[in-house]
Every structure is written in C-alpha cells, then in structure tokens.
py3Dmol code that shows the C-alpha trace and the ligand (Angstrom):
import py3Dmol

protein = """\
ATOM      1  CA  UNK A   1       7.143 -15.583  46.530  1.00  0.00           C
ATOM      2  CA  UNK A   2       8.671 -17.626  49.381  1.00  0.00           C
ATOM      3  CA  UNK A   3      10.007 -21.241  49.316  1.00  0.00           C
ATOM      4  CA  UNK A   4       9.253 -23.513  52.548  1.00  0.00           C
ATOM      5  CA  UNK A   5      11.469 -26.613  53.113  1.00  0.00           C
ATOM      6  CA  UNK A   6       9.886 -28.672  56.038  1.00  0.00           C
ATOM      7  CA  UNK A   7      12.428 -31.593  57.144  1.00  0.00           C
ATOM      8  CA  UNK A   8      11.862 -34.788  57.581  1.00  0.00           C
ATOM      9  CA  UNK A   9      13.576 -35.869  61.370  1.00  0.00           C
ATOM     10  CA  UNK A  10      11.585 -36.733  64.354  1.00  0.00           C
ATOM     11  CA  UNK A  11       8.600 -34.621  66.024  1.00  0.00           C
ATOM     12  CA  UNK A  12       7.949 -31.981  62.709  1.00  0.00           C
ATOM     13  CA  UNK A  13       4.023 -31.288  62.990  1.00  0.00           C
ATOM     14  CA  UNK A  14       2.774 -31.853  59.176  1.00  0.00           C
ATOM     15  CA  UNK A  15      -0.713 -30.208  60.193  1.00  0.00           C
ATOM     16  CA  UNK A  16       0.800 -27.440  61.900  1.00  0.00           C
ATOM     17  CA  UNK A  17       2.601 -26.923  58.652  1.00  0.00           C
ATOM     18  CA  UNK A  18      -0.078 -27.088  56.494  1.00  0.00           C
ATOM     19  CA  UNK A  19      -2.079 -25.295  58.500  1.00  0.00           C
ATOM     20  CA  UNK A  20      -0.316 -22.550  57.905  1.00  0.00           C
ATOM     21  CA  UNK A  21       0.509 -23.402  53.733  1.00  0.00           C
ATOM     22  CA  UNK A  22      -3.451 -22.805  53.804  1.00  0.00           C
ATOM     23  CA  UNK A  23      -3.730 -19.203  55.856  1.00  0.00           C
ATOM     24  CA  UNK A  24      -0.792 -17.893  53.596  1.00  0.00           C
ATOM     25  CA  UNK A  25      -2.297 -18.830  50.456  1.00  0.00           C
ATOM     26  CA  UNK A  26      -5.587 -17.616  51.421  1.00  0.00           C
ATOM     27  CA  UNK A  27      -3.962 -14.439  51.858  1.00  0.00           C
ATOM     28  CA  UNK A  28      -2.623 -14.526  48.364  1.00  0.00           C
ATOM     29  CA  UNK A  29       0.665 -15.562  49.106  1.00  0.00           C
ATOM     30  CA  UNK A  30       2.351 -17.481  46.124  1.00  0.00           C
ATOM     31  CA  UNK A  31       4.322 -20.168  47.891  1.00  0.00           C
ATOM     32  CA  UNK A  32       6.477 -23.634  46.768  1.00  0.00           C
ATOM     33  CA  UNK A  33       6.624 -25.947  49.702  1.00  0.00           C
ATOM     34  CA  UNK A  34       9.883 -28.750  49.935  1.00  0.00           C
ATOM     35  CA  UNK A  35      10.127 -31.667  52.274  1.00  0.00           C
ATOM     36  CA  UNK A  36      12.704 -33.867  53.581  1.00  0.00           C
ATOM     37  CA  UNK A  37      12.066 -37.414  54.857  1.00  0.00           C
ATOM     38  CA  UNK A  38      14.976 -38.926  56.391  1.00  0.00           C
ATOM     39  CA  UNK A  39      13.993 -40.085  59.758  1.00  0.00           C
ATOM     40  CA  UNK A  40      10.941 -42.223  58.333  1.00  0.00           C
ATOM     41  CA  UNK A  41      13.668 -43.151  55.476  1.00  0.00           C
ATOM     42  CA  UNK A  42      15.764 -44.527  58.228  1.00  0.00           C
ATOM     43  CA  UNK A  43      12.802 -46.367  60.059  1.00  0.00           C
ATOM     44  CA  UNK A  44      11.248 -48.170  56.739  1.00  0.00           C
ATOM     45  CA  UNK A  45      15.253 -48.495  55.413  1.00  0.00           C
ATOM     46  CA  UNK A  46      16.238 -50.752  58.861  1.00  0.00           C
ATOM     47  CA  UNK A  47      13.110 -52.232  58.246  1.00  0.00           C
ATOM     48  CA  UNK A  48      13.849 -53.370  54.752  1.00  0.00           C
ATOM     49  CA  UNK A  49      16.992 -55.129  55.734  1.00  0.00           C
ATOM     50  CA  UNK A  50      19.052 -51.588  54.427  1.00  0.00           C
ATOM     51  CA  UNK A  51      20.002 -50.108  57.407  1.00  0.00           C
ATOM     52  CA  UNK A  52      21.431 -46.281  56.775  1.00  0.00           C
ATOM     53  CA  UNK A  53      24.633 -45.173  56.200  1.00  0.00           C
ATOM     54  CA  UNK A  54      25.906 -41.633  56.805  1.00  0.00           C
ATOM     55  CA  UNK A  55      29.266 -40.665  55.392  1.00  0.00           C
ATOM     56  CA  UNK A  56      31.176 -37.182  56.100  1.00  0.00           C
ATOM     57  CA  UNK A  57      33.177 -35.187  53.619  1.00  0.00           C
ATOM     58  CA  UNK A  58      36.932 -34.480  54.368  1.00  0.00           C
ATOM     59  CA  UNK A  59      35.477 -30.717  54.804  1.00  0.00           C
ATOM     60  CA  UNK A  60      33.032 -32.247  57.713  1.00  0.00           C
ATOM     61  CA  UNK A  61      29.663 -32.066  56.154  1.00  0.00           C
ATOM     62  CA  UNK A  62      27.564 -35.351  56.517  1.00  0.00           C
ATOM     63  CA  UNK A  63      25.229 -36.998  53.919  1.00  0.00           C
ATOM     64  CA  UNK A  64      23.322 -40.257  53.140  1.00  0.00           C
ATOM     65  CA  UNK A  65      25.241 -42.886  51.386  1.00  0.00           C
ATOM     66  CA  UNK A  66      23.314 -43.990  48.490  1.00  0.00           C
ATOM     67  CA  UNK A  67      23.350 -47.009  46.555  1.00  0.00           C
ATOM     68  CA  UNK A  68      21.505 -48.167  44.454  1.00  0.00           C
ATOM     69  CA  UNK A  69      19.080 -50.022  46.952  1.00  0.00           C
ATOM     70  CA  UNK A  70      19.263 -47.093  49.466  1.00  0.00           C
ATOM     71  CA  UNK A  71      17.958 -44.495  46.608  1.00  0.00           C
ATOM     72  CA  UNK A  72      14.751 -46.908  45.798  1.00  0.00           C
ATOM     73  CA  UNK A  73      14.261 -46.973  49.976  1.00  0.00           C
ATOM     74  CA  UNK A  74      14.615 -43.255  49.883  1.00  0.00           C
ATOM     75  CA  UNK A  75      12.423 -42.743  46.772  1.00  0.00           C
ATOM     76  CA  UNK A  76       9.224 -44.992  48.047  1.00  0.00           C
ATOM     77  CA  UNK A  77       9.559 -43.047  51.408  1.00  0.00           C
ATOM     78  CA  UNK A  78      10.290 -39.360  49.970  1.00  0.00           C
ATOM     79  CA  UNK A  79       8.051 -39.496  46.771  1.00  0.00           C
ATOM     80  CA  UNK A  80       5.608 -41.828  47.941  1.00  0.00           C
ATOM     81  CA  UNK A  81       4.629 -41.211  51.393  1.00  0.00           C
ATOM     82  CA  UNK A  82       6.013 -38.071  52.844  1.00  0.00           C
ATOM     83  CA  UNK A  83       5.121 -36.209  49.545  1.00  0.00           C
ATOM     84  CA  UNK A  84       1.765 -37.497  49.325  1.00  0.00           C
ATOM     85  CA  UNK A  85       0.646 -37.207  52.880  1.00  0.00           C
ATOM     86  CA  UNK A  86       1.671 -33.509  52.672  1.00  0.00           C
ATOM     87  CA  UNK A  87      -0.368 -33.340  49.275  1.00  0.00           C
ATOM     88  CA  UNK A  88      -3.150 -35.098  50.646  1.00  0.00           C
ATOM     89  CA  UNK A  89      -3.248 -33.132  53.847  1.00  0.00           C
ATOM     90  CA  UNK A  90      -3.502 -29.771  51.602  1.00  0.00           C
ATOM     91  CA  UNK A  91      -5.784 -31.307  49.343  1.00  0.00           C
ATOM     92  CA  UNK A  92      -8.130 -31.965  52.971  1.00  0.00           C
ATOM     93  CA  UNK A  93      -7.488 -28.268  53.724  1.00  0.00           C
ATOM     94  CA  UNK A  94      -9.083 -27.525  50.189  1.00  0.00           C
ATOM     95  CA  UNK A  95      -6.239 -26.234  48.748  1.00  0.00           C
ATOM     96  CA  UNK A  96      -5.126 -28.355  45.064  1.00  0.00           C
ATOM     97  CA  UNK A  97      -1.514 -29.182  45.033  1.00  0.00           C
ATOM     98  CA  UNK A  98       0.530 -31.255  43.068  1.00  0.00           C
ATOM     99  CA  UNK A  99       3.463 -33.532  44.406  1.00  0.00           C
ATOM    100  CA  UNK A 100       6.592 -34.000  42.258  1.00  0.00           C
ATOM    101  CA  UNK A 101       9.934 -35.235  42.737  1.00  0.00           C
ATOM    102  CA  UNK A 102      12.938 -33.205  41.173  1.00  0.00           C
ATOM    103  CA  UNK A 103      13.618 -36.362  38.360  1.00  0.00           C
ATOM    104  CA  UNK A 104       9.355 -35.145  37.097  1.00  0.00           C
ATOM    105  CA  UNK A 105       9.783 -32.899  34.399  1.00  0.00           C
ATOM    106  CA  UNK A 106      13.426 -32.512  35.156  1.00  0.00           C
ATOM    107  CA  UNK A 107      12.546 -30.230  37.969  1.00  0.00           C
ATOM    108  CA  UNK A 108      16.175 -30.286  39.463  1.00  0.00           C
ATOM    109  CA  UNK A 109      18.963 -31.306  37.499  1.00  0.00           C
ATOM    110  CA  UNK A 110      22.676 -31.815  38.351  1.00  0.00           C
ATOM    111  CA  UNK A 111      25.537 -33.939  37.681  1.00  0.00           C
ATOM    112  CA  UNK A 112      25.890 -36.939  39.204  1.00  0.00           C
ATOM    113  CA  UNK A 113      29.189 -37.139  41.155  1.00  0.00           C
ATOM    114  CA  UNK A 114      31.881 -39.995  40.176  1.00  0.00           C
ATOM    115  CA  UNK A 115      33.178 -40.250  43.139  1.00  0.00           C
ATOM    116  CA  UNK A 116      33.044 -39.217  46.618  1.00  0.00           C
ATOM    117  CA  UNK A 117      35.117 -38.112  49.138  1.00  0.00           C
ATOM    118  CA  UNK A 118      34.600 -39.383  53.008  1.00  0.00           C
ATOM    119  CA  UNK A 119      36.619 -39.190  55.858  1.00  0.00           C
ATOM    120  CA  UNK A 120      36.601 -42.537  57.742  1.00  0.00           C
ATOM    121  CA  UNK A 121      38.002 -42.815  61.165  1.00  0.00           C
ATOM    122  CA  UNK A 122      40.562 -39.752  60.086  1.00  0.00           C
ATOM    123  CA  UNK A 123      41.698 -41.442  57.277  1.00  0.00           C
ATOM    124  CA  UNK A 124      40.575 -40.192  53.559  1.00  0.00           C
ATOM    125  CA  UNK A 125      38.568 -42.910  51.162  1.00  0.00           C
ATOM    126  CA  UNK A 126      37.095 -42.639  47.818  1.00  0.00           C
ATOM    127  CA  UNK A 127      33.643 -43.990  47.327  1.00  0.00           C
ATOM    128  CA  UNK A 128      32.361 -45.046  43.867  1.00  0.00           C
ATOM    129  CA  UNK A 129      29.137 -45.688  42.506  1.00  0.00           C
ATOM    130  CA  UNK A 130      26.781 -43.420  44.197  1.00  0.00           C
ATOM    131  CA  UNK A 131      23.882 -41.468  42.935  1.00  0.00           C
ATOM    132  CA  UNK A 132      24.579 -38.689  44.283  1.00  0.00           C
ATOM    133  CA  UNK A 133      24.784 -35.024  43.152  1.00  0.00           C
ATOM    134  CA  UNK A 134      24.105 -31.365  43.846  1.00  0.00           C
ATOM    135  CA  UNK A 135      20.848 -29.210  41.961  1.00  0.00           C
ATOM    136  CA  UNK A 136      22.658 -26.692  39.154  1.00  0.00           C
ATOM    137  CA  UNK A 137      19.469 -26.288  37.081  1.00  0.00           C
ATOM    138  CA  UNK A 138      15.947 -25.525  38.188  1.00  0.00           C
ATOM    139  CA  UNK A 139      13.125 -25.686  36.382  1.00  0.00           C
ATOM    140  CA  UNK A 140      11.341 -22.529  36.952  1.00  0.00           C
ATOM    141  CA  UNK A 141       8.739 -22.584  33.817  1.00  0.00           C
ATOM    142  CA  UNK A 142       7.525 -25.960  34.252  1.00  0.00           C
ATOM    143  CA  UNK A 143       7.046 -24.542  38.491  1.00  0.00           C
ATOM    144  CA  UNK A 144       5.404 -21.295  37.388  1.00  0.00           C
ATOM    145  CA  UNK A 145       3.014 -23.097  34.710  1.00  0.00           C
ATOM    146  CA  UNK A 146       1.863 -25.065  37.864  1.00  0.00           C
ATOM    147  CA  UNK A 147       1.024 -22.176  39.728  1.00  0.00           C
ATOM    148  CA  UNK A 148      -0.237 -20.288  36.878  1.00  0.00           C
ATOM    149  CA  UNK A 149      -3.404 -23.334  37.016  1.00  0.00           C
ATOM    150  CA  UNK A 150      -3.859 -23.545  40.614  1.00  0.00           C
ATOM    151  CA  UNK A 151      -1.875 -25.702  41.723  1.00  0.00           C
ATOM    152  CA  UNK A 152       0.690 -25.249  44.558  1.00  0.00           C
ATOM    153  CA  UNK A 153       3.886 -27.355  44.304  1.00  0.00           C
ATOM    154  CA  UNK A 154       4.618 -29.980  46.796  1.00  0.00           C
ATOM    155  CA  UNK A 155       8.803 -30.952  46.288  1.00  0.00           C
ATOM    156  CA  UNK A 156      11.652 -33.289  47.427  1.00  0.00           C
ATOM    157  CA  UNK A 157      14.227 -35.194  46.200  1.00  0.00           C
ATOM    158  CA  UNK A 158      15.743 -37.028  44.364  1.00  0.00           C
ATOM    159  CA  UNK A 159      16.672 -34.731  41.584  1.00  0.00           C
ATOM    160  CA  UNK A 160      18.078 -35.938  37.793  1.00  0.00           C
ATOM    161  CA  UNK A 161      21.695 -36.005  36.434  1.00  0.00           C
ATOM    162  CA  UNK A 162      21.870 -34.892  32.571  1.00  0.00           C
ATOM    163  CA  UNK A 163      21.790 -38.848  31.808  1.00  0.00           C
ATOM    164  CA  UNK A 164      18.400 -38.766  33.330  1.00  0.00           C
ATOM    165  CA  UNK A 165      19.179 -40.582  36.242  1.00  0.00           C
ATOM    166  CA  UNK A 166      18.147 -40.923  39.961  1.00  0.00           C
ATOM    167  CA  UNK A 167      20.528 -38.550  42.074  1.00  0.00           C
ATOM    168  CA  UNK A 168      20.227 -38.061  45.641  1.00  0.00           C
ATOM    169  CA  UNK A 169      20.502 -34.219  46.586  1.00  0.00           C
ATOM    170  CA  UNK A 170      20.380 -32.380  49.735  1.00  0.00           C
ATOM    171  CA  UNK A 171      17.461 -31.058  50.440  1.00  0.00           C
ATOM    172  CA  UNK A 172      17.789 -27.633  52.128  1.00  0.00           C
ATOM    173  CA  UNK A 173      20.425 -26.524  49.213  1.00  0.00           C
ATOM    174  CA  UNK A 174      17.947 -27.670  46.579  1.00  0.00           C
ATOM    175  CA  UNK A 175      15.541 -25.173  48.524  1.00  0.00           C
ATOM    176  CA  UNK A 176      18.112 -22.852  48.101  1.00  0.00           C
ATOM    177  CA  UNK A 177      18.222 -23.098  44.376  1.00  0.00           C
ATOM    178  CA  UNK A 178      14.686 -23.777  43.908  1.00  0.00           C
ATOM    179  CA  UNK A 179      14.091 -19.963  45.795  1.00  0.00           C
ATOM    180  CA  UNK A 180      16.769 -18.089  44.208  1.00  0.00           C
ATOM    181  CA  UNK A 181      15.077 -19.383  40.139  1.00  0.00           C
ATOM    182  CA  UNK A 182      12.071 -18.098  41.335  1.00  0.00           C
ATOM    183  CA  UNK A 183      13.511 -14.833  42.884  1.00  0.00           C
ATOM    184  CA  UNK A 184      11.697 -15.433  46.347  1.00  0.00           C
ATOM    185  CA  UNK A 185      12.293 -12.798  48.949  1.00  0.00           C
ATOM    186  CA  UNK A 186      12.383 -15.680  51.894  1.00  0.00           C
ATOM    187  CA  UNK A 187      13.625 -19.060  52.245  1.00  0.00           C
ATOM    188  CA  UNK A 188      11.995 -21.040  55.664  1.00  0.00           C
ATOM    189  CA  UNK A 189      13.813 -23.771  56.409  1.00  0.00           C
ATOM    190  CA  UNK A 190      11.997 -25.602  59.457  1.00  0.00           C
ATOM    191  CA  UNK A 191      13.167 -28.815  61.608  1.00  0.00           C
ATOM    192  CA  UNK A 192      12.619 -30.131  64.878  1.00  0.00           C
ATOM    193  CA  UNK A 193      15.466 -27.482  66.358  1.00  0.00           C
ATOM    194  CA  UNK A 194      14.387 -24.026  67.412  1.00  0.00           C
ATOM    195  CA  UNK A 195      17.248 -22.541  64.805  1.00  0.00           C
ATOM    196  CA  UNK A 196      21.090 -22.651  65.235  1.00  0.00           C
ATOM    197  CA  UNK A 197      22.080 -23.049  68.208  1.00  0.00           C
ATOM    198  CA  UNK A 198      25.458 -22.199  69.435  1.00  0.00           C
ATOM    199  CA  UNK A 199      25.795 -24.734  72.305  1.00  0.00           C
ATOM    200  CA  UNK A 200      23.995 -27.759  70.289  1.00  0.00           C
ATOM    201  CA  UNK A 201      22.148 -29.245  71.661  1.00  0.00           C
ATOM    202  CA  UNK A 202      21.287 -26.745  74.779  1.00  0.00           C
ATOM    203  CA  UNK A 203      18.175 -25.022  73.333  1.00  0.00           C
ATOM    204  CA  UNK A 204      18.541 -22.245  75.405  1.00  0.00           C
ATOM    205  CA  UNK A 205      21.080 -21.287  72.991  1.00  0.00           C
ATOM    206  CA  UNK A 206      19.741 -19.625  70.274  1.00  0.00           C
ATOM    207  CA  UNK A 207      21.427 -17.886  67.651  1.00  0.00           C
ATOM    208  CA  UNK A 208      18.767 -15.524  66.568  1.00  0.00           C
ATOM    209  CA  UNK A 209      20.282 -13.290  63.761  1.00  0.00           C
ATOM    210  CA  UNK A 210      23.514 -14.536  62.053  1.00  0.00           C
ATOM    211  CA  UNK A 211      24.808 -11.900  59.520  1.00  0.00           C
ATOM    212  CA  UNK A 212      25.824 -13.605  55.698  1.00  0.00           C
ATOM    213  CA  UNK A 213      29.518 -12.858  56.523  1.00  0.00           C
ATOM    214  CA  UNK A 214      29.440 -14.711  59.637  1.00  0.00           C
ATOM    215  CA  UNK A 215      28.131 -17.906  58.598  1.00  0.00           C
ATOM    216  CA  UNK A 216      31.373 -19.888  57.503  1.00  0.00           C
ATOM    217  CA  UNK A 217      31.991 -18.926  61.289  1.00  0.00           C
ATOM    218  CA  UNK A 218      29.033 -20.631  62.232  1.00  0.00           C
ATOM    219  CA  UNK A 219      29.645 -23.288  60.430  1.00  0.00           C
ATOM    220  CA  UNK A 220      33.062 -24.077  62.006  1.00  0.00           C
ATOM    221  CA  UNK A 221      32.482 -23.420  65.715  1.00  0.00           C
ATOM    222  CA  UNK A 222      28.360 -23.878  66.220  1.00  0.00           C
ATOM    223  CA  UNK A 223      27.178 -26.351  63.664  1.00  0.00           C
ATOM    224  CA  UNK A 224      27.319 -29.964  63.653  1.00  0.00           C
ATOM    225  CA  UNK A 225      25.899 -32.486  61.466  1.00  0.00           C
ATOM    226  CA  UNK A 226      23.195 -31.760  59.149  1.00  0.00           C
ATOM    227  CA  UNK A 227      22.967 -28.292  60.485  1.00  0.00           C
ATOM    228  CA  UNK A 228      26.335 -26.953  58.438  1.00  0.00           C
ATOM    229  CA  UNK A 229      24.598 -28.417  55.326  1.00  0.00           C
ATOM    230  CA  UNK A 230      21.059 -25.953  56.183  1.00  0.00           C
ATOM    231  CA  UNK A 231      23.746 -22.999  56.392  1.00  0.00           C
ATOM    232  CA  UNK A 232      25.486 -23.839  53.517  1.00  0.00           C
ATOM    233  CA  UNK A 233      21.914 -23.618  51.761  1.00  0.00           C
ATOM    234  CA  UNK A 234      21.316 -20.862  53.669  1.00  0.00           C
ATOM    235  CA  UNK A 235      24.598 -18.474  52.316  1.00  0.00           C
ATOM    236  CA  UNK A 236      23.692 -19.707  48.468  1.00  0.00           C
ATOM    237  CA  UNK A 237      20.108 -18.611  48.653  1.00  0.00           C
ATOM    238  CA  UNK A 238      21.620 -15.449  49.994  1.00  0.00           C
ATOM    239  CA  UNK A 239      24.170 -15.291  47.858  1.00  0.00           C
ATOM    240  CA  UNK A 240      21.561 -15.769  45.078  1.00  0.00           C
ATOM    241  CA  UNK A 241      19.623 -12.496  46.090  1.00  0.00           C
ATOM    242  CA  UNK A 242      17.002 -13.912  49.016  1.00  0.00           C
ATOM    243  CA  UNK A 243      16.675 -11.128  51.350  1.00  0.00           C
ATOM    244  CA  UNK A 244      16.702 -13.420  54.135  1.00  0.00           C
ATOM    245  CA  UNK A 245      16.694 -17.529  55.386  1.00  0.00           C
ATOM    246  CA  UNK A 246      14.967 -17.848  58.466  1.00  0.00           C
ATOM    247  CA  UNK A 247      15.552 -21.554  60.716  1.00  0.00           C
ATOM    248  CA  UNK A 248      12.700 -22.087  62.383  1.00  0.00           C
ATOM    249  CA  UNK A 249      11.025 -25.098  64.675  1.00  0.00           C
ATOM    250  CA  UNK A 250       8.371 -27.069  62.662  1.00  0.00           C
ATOM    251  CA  UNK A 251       7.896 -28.891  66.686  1.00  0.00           C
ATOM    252  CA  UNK A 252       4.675 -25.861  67.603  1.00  0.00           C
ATOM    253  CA  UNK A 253       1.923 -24.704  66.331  1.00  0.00           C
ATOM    254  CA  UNK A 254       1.863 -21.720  63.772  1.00  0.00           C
ATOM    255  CA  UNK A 255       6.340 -23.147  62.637  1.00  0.00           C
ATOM    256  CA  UNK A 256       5.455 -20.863  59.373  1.00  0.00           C
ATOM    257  CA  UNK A 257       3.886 -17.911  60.646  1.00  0.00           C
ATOM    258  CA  UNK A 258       6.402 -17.409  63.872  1.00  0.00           C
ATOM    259  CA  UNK A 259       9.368 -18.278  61.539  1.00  0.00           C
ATOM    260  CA  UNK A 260       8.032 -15.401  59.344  1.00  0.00           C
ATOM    261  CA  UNK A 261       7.802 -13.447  62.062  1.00  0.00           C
ATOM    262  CA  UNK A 262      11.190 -13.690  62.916  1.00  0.00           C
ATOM    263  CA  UNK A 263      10.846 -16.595  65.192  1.00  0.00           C
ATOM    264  CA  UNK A 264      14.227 -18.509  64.812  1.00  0.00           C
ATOM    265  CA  UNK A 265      17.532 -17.776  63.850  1.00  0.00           C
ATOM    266  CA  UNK A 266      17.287 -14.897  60.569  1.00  0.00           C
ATOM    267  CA  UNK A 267      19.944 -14.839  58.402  1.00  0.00           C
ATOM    268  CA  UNK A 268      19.937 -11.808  55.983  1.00  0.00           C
TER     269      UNK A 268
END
"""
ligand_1 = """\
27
ADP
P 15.607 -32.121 58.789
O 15.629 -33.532 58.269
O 14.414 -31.821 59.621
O 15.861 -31.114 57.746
P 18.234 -32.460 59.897
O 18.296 -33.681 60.748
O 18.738 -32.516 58.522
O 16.753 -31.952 59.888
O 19.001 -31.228 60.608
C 18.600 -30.730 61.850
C 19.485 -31.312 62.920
O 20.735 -30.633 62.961
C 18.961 -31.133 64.314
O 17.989 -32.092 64.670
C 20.235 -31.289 65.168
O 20.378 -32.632 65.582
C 21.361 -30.954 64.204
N 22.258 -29.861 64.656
C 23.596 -29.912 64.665
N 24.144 -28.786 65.109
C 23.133 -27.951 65.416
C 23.082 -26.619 65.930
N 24.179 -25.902 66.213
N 21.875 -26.076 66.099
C 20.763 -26.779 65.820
N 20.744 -28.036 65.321
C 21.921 -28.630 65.124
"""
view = py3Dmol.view(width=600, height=400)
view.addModel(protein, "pdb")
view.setStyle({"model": 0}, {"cartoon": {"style": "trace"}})
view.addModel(ligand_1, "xyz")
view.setStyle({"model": 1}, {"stick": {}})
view.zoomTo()
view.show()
C-alpha cells in the first residue's frame, strides 16, 4: 500500500499524475491518492471578494486562516473541483474512483481547535473562531471497504471535529495519518519543488536523503513556509512505521514513478 498526496500550488501536472495512478494500479498496486488545492483556492477566493489570509504559529509554521466564509471557498474549490477533476481524469483513464472529503463518512476526524496561536509582526495574538484542527482518527474500514469494490480513493480536506463539523486540516499531515492507518510502506508527497531544498529557492540545491533524526534540523535551518509543515508530516508518518516519505516534483512527466524511484529528497 502507498498513499500519494499531490498539492495543489502552481504548475502540478494532474495528467502526469494520473498517468501514473493508472500504470501502478495496473500493476496491482493498492494505492489512496490525496490532493491539496490551495493555489486555485486563492485564485477563486480573491475572486469571490475573500481574499486569503495566511497566519504563522509562534513555532513558525504557516497555515490558512479560516472562517467561516473562507472554509465554504475552500470546500467548493477542494471538494468540488480539484477532487472531481482528479476523479474524472481517472475515471477517463478507465480506472473507477471515488472522491470524498474527510467530513464523508467521517473519514478524518479531529478536534476542532478553540483558539489559535499566531505571531503577528513579532508580537503574539490569539485568534478565535476558526475551523480549524489536526486529523487524530482515520477511518481505515470505511477506506478498505472502498477498495475491497473497486474503487480507488480520491481525498482532501476538510476533515470533521467530534461535533461533526467542517475543520480545515493540513493536508500533507492528514497524508501522514491516512498512510500510517493503513500501514503503507511509502508516503509521496509531490509539489511544484524538486524536494527540500537547502538554499530555497535555488533548485540546484537538493537535499536528496534526509535521515528521521535530522529533520527538526531541517526544519529550522532549510525549510520555510509550507515546506516545515510537509516535514512535519513527513517525521509522523515515519514515526508511525512508513519505511520512507519521498518529496518529489509533480512539475514532469512520470512525478510518481521517479519519486518512487528515489527521485527527490527520501526520508527514511
Ligand atoms: P502544495 O500545495 O503543492 O502541497 P505548498 O505550497 O504547500 O505545496 O508547499 C511547497 C512550497 O514550499 C514550495 O512551492 C516552496 O515555495 C516552499 N518551500 C519553502 N521552503 C522550501 C525548501 N527548503 N525547499 C523546497 N520548497 C520550499
């Protein structure tokens, strides 16, 4: 079993992606595929009126702020046309897959947090009222029965607090969980970067191999951004028995198969 997360930011080839989905399946290879959407989530969320906010945590990771309006921007982009694009370019490719959100079926559920914590121009504020949260509890017989029929799971967020509500998560760490429930061997997390790179953005600078007691490191000196978030996913697949994360450019043709290859950076 391996779990795919393809991103959502700017220049990610879809078709290369599925391209791929269909060659590994074909070769028997069970497989859950997860998607971002944020860069078309930014476009349609301007468009609205809604323009994006980003917010970092005291401990410098960055995330969407969502209200209430922002979630329903990020749900009609996310679960509406990112996820069924991908389903209906599989679907093209002959293969039958079935696109869910984490709230269907309570695929992902969390709690939603109360508060949080952003640093704003160095100075610490408290935000309330977001739907936000982190994934605790996966689903895993409601994902096998799918692929016990046929059908190949198609993922993203938002997930579902215990009060059944709307929670935005991060997508790479509900990857994470999402491969460690099903005991997957690999987690490929692709995005339009060819990995980590230790001199962002100079892609010349590659990080191929980053061992699991070296990525706090990383995380402090090489990552910025949304990267630190992917290797924070990264070390709690790991941590939750994955024999190895690979980063790898979704940009080229064949993002799956090189990444699997060891295209990328690997961390094991
Ligand atoms: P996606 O939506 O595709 O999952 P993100 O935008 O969440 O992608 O994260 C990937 C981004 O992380 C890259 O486009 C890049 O701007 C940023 N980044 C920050 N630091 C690094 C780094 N050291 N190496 C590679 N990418 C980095």
């Amino acid at each position: 079993m391996i779990v795919i997360k393809v991103g959502g930011s700017e220049g990610i080839d879809y078709d290369a992606v599925c391209d791929d989905v269909v060659d590994l399946v074909d070769t028997g290879q069970q497989l859950v595929l997860i998607h971002g959407g944020s860069h078309l989530t930014n476009q349609v969320a301007t468009a609205l009126g809604h323009p994006p906010q980003f917010v970092t945590s005291p401990s410098g990771y960055s995330s969407r702020l969502t209200d209430r309006a922002a979630l329903e921007i990020f749900e009609m982009v996310y679960c509406g046309q990112v996820n069924k694009n991908i389903v209906e370019r599989l679907q093209r490719r002959g293969i039958n897959s079935i696109g869910l959100s984490g709230i269907d079926g309570r695929l992902w559920q969390g709690t939603r947090k109360k508060a949080i914590r952003v640093l704003e121009n160095g100075r610490k504020r408290i935000i309330r009222d977001t739907h936000t949260g982190r994934v605790e509890q996966v689903n895993r017989t409601l994902l096998w029965d799918l692929m016990q029929v046929g059908l190949l799971p198609v993922l993203t967020p938002p997930a579902v607090s215990y009060d059944g509500e709307a929670i935005n998560v991060d997508g790479d760490r509900a990857a994470a969980a999402t491969a460690v429930a099903l005991d997957a061997t690999d987690l490929i997390i692709l995005s339009n970067t060819p990995g980590v790179l230790g001199n962002f953005p100079d892609e010349s600078s590659l990080i191929p191999t980053i061992e699991r007691d070296e990525i706090q490191q990383v995380i402090q000196t090489n990552a910025q951004g949304r990267m630190r978030m992917k290797l924070l996913g990264a070390q709690e697949a790991l941590a939750g028995g994955l024999r190895r994360v690979v980063l790898g450019d979704a940009r080229c043709s064949q993002p799956v198969r090189r990444a699997l290859a060891g295209e990328g950076t690997v961390i094991r």
